[in-house]
Gaussian input, Z-matrix of N, CA and C with variables (Angstrom, degrees):
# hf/3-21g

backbone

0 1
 N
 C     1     B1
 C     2     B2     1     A1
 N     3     B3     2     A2     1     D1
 C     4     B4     3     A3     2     D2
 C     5     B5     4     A4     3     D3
 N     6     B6     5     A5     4     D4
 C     7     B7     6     A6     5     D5
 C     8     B8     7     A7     6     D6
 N     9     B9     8     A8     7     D7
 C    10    B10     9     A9     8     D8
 C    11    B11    10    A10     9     D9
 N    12    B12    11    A11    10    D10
 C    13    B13    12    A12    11    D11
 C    14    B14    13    A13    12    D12
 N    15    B15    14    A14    13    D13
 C    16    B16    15    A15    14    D14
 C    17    B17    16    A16    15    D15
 N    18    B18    17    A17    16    D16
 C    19    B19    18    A18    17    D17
 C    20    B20    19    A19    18    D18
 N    21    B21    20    A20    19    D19
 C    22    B22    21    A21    20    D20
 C    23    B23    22    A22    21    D21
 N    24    B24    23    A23    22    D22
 C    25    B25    24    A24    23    D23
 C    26    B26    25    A25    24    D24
 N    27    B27    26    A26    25    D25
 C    28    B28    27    A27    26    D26
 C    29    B29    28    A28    27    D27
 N    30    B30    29    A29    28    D28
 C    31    B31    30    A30    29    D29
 C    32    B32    31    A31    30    D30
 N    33    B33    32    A32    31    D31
 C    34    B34    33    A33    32    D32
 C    35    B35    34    A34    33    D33
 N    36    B36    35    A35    34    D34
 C    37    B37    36    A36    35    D35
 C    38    B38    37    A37    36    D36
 N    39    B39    38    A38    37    D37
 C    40    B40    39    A39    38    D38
 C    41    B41    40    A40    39    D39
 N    42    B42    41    A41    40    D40
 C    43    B43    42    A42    41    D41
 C    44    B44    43    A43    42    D42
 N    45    B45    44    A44    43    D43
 C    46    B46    45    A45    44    D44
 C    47    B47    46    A46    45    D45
 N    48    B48    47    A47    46    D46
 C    49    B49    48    A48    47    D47
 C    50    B50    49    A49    48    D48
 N    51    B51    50    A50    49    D49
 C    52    B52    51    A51    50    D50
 C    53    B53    52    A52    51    D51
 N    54    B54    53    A53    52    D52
 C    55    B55    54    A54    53    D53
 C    56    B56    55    A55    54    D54
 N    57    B57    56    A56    55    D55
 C    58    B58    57    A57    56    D56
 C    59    B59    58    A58    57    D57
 N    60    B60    59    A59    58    D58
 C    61    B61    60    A60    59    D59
 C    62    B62    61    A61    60    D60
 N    63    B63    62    A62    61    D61
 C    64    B64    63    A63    62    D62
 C    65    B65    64    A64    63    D63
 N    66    B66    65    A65    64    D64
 C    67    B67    66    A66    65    D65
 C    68    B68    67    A67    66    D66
 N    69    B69    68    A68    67    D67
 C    70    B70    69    A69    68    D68
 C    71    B71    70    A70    69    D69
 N    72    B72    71    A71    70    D70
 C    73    B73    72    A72    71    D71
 C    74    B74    73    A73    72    D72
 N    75    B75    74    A74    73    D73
 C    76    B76    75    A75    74    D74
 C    77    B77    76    A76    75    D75
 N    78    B78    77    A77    76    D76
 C    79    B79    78    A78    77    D77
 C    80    B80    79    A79    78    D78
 N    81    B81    80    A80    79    D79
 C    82    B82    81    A81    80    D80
 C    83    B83    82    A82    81    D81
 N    84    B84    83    A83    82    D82
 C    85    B85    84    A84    83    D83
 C    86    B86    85    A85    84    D84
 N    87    B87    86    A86    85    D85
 C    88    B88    87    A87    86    D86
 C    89    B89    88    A88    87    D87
 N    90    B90    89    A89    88    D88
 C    91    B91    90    A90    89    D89
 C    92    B92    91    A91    90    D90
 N    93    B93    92    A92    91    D91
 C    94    B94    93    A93    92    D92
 C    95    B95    94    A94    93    D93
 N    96    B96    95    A95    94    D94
 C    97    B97    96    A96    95    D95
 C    98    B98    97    A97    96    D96
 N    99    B99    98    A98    97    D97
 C   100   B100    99    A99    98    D98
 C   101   B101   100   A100    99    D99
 N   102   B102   101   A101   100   D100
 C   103   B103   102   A102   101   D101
 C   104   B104   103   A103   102   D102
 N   105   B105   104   A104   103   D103
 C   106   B106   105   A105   104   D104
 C   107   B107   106   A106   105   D105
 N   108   B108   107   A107   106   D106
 C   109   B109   108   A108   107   D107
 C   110   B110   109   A109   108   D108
 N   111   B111   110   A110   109   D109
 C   112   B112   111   A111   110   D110
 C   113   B113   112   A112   111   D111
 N   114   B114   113   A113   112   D112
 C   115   B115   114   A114   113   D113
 C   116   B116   115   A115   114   D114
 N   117   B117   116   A116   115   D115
 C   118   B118   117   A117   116   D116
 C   119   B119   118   A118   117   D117
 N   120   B120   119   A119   118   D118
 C   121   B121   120   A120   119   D119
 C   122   B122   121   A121   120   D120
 N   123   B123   122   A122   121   D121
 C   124   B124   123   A123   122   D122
 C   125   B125   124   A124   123   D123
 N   126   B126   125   A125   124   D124
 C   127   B127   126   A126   125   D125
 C   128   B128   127   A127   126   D126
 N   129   B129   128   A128   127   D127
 C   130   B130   129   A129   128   D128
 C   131   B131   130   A130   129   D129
 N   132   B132   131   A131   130   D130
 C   133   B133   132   A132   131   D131
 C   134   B134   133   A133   132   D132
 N   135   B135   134   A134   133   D133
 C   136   B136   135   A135   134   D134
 C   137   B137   136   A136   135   D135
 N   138   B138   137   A137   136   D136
 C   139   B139   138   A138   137   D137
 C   140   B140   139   A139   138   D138
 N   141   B141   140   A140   139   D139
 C   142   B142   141   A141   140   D140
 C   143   B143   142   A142   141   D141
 N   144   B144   143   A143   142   D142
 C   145   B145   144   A144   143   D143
 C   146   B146   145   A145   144   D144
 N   147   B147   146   A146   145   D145
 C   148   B148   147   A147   146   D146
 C   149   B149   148   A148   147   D147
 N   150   B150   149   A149   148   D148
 C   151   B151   150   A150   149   D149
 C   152   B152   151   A151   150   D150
 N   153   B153   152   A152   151   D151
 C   154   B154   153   A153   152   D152
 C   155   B155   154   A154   153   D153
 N   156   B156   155   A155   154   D154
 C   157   B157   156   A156   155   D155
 C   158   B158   157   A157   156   D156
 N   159   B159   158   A158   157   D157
 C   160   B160   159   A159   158   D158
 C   161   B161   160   A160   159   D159
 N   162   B162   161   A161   160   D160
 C   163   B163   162   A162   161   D161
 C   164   B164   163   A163   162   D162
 N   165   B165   164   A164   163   D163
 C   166   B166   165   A165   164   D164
 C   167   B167   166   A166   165   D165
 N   168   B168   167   A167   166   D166
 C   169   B169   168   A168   167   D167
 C   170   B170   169   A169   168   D168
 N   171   B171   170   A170   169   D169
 C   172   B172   171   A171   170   D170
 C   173   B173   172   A172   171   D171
 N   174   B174   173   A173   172   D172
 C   175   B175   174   A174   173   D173
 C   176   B176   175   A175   174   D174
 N   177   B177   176   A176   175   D175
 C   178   B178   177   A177   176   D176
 C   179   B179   178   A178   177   D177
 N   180   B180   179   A179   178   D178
 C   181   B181   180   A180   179   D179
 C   182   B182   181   A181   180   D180
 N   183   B183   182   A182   181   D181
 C   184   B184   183   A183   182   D182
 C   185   B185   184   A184   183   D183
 N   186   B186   185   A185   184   D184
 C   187   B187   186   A186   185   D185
 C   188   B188   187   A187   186   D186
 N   189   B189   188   A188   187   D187
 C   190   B190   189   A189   188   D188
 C   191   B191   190   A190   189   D189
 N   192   B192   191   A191   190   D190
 C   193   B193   192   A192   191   D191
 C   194   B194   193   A193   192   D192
 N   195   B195   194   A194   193   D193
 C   196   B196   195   A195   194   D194
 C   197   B197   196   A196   195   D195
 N   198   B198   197   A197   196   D196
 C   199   B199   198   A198   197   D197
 C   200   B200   199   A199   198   D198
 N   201   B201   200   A200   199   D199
 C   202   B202   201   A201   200   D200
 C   203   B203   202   A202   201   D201
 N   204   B204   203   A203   202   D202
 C   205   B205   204   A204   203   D203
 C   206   B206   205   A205   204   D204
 N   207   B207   206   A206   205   D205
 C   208   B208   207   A207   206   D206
 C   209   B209   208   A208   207   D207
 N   210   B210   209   A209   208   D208
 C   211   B211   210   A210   209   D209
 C   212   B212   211   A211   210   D210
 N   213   B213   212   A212   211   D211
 C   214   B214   213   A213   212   D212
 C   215   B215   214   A214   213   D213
 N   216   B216   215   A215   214   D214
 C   217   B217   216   A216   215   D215
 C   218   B218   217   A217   216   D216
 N   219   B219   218   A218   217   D217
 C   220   B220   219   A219   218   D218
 C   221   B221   220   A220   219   D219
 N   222   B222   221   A221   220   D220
 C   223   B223   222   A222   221   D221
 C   224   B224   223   A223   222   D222
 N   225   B225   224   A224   223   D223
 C   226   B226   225   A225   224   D224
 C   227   B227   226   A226   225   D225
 N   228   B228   227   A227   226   D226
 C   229   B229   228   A228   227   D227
 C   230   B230   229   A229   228   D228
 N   231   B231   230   A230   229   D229
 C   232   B232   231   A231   230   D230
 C   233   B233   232   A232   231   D231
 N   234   B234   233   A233   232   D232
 C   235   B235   234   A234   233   D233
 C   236   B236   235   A235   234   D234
 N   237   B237   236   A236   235   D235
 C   238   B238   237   A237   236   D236
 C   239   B239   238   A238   237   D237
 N   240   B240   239   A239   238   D238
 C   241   B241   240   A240   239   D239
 C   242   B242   241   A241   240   D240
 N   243   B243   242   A242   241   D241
 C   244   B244   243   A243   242   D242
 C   245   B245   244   A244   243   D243
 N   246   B246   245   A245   244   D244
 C   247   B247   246   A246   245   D245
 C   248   B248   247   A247   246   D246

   B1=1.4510
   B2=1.5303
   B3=1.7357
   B4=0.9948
   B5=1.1126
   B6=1.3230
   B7=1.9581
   B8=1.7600
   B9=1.0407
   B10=1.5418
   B11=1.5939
   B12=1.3580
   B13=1.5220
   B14=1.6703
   B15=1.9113
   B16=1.4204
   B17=1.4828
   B18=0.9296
   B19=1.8969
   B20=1.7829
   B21=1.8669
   B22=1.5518
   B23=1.2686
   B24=1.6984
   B25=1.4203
   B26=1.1414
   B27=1.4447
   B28=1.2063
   B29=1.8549
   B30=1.5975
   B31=2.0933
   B32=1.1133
   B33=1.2196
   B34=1.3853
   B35=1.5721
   B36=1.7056
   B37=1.7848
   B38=1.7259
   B39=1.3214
   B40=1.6236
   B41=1.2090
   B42=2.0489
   B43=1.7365
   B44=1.7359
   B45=1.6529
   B46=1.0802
   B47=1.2862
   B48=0.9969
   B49=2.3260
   B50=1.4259
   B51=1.9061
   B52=1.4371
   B53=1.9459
   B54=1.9209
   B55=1.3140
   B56=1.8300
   B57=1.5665
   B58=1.5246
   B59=1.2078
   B60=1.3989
   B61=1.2909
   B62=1.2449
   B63=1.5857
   B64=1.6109
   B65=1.9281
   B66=1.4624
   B67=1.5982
   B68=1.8698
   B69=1.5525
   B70=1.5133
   B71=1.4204
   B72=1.4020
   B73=1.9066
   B74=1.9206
   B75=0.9337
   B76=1.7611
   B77=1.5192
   B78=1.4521
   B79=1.3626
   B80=1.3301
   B81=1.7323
   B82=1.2016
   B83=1.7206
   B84=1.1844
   B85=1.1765
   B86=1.6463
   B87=1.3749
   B88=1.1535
   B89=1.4978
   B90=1.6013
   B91=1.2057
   B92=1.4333
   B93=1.3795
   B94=1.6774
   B95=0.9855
   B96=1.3342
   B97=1.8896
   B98=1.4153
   B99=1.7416
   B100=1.3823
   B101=1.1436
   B102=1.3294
   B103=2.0186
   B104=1.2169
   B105=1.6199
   B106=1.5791
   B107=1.1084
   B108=1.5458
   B109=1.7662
   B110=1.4094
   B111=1.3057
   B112=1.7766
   B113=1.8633
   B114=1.1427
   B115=1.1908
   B116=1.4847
   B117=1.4927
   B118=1.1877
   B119=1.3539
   B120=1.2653
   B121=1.6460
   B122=1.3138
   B123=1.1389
   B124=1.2095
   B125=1.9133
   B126=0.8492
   B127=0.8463
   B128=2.0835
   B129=1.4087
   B130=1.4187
   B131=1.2847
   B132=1.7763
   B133=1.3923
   B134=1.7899
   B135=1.6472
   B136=1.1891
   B137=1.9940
   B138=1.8500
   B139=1.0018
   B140=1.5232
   B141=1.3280
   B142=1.3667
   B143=1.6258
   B144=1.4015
   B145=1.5291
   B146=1.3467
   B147=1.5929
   B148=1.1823
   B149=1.3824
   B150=1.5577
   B151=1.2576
   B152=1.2013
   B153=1.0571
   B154=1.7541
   B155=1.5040
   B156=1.3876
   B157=0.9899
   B158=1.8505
   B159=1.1784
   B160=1.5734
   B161=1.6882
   B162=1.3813
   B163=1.6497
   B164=2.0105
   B165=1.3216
   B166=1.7186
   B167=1.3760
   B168=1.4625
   B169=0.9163
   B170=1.4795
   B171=1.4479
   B172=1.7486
   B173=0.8401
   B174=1.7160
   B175=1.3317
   B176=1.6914
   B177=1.5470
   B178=1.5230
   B179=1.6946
   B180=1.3642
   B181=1.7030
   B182=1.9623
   B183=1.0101
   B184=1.7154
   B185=1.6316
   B186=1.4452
   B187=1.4551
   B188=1.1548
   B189=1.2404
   B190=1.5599
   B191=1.8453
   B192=1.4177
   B193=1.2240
   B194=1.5747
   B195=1.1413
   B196=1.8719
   B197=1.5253
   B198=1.8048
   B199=1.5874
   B200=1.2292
   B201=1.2258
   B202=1.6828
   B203=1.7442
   B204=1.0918
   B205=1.5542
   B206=1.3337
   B207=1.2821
   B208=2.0232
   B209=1.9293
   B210=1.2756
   B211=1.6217
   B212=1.4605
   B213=1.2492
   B214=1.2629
   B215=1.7781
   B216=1.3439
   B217=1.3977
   B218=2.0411
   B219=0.8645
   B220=1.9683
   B221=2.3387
   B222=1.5271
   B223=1.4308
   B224=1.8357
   B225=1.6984
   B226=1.3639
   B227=1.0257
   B228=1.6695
   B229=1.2692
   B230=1.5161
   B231=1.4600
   B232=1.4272
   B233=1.7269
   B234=1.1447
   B235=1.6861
   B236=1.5620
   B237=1.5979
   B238=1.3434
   B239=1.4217
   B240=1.4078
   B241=1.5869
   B242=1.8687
   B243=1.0032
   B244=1.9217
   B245=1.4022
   B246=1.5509
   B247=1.0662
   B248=1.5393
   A1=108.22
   A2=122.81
   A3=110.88
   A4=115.47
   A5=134.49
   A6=142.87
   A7=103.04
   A8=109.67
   A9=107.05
   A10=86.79
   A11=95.85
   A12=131.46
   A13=109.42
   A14=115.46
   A15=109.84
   A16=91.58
   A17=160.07
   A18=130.65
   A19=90.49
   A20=81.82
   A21=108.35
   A22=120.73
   A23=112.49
   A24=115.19
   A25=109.63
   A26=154.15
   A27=146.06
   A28=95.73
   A29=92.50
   A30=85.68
   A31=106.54
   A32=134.71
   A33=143.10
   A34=114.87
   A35=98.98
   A36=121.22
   A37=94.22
   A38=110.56
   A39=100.93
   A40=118.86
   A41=104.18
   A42=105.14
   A43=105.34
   A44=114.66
   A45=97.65
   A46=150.64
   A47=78.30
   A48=111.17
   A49=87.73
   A50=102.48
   A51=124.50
   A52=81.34
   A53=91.38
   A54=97.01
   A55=141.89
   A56=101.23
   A57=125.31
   A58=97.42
   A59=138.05
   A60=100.21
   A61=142.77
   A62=114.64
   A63=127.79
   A64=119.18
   A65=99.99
   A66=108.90
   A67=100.56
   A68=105.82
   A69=102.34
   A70=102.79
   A71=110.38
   A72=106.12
   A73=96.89
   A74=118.43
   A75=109.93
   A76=89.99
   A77=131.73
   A78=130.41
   A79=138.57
   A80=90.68
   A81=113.80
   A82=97.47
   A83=127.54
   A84=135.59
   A85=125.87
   A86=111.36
   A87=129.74
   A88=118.02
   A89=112.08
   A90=114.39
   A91=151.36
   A92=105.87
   A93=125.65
   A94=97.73
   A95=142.04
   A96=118.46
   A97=134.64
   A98=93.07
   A99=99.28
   A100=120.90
   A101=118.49
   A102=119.28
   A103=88.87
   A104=138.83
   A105=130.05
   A106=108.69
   A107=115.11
   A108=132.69
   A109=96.91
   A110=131.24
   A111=117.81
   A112=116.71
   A113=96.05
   A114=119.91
   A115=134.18
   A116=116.07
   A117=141.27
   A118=103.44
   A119=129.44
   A120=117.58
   A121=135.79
   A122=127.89
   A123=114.61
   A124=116.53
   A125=147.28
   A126=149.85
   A127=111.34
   A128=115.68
   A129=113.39
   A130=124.12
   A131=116.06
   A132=133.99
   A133=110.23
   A134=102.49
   A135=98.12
   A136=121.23
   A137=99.95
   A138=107.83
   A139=132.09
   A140=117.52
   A141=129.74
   A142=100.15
   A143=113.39
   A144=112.04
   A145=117.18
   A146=126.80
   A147=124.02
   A148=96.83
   A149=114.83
   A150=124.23
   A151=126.03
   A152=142.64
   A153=160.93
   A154=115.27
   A155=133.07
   A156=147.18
   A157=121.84
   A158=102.24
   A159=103.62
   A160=131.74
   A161=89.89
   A162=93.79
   A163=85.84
   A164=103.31
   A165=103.35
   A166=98.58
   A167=131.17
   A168=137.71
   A169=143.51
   A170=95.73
   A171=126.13
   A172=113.39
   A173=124.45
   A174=108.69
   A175=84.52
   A176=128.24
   A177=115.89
   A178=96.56
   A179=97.40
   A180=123.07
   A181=97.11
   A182=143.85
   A183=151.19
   A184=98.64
   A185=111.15
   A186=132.60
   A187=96.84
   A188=118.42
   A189=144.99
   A190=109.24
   A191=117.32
   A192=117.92
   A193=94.61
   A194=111.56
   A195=122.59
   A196=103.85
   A197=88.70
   A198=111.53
   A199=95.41
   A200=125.56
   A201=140.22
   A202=96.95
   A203=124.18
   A204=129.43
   A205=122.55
   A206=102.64
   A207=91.37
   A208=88.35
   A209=97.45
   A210=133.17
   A211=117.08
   A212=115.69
   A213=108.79
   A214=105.19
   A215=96.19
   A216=114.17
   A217=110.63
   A218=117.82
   A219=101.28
   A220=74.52
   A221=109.19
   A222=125.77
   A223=96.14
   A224=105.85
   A225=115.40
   A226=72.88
   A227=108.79
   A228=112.06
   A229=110.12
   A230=144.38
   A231=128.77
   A232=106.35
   A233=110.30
   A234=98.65
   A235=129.14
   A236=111.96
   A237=113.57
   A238=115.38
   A239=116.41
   A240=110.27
   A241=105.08
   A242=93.54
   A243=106.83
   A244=105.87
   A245=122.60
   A246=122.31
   A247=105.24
   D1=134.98
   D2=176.79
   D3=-133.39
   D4=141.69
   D5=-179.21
   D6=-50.74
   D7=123.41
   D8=174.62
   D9=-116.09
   D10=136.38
   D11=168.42
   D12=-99.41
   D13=130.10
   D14=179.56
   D15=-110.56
   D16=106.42
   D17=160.20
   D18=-54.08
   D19=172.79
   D20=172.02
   D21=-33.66
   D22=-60.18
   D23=-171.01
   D24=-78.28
   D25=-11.78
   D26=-164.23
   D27=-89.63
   D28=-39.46
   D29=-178.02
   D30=-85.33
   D31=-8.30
   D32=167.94
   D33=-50.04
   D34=-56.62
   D35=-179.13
   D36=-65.40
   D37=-42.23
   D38=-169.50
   D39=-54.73
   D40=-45.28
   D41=-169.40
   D42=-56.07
   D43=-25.35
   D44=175.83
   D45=-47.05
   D46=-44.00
   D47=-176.99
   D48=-56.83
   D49=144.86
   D50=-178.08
   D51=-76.11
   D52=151.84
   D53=179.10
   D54=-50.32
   D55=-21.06
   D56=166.53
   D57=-73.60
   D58=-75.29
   D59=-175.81
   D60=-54.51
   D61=-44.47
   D62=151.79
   D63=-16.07
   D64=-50.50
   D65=174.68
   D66=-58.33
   D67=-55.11
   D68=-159.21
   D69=-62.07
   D70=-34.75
   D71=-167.34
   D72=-80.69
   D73=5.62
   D74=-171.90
   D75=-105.72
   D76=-28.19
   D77=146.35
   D78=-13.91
   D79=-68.91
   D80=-161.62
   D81=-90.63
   D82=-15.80
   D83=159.29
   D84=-62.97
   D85=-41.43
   D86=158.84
   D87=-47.61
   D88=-52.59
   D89=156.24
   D90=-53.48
   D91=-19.18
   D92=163.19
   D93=-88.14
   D94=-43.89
   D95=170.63
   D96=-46.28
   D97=-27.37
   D98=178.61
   D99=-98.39
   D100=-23.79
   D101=162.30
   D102=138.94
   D103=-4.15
   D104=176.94
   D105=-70.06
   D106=95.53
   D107=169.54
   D108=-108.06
   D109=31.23
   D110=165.48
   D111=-93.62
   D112=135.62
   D113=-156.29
   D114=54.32
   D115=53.29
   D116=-160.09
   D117=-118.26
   D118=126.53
   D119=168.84
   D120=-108.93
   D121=174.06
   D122=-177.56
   D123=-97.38
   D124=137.44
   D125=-128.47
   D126=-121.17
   D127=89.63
   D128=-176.48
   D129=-59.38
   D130=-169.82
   D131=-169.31
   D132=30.27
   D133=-126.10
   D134=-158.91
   D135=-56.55
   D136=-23.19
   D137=172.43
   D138=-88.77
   D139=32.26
   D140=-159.48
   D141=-74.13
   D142=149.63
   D143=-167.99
   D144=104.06
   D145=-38.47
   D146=-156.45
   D147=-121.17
   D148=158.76
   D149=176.18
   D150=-108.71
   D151=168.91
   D152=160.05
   D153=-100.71
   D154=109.57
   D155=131.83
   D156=-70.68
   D157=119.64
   D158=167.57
   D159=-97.15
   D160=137.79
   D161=-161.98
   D162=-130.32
   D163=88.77
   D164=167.40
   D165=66.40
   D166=-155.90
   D167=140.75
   D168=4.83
   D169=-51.52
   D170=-176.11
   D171=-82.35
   D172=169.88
   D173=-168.73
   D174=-142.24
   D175=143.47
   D176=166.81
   D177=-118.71
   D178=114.63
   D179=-179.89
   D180=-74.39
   D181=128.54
   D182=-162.95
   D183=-151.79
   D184=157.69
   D185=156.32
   D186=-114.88
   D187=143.65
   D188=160.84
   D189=-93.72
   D190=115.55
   D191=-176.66
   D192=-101.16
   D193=122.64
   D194=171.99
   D195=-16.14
   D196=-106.97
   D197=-151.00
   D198=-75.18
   D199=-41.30
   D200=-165.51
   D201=-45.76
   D202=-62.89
   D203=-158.85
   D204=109.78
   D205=-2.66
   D206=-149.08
   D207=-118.71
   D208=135.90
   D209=160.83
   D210=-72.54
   D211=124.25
   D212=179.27
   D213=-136.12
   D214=102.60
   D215=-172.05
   D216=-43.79
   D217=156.41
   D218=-147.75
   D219=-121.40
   D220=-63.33
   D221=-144.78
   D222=-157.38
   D223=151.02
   D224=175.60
   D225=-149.59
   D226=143.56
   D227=176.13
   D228=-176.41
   D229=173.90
   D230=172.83
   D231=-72.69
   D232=161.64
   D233=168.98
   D234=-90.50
   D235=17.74
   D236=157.64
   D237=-81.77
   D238=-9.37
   D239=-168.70
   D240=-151.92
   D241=30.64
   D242=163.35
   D243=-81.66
   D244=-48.23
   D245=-141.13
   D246=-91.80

């Protein structure tokens, strides 16, 4: 089980999302609490370290902290303009 961290702007981007998507990305959020990192990637160049989970369309950008446990949600956003 792991602590997911939102800052301001990441729940900020969420209230945005029409409520169907909001459901799918609170999903896929659900799923980083529980350790489901399959088919998740890791994320190059300037953003190296961090991953991509896909939720539809959207993309939820995260750091993975080692030993600690805890997720710290980075960006929610469409995937023309995450990157």
């Amino acid at each position: 089980m792991f602590k997911i961290i939102i800052p301001k702007a990441a729940f900020k981007e969420l209230e945005k999302l029409d409520r169907q998507n909001q459901k799918l990305v609170y999903e896929k959020i659900k799923d980083l609490e529980a350790g489901k990192f399959t088919g998740d990637k890791s994320l190059k160049g300037k953003h190296k370290g961090k991953f991509r989970k896909r939720a539809g369309n959207y993309r939820i950008i995260y750091l993975k902290e080692n030993d600690i446990l805890v997720i710290t949600l980075i960006r929610i956003a469409h995937r023309r303009e995450v990157y």
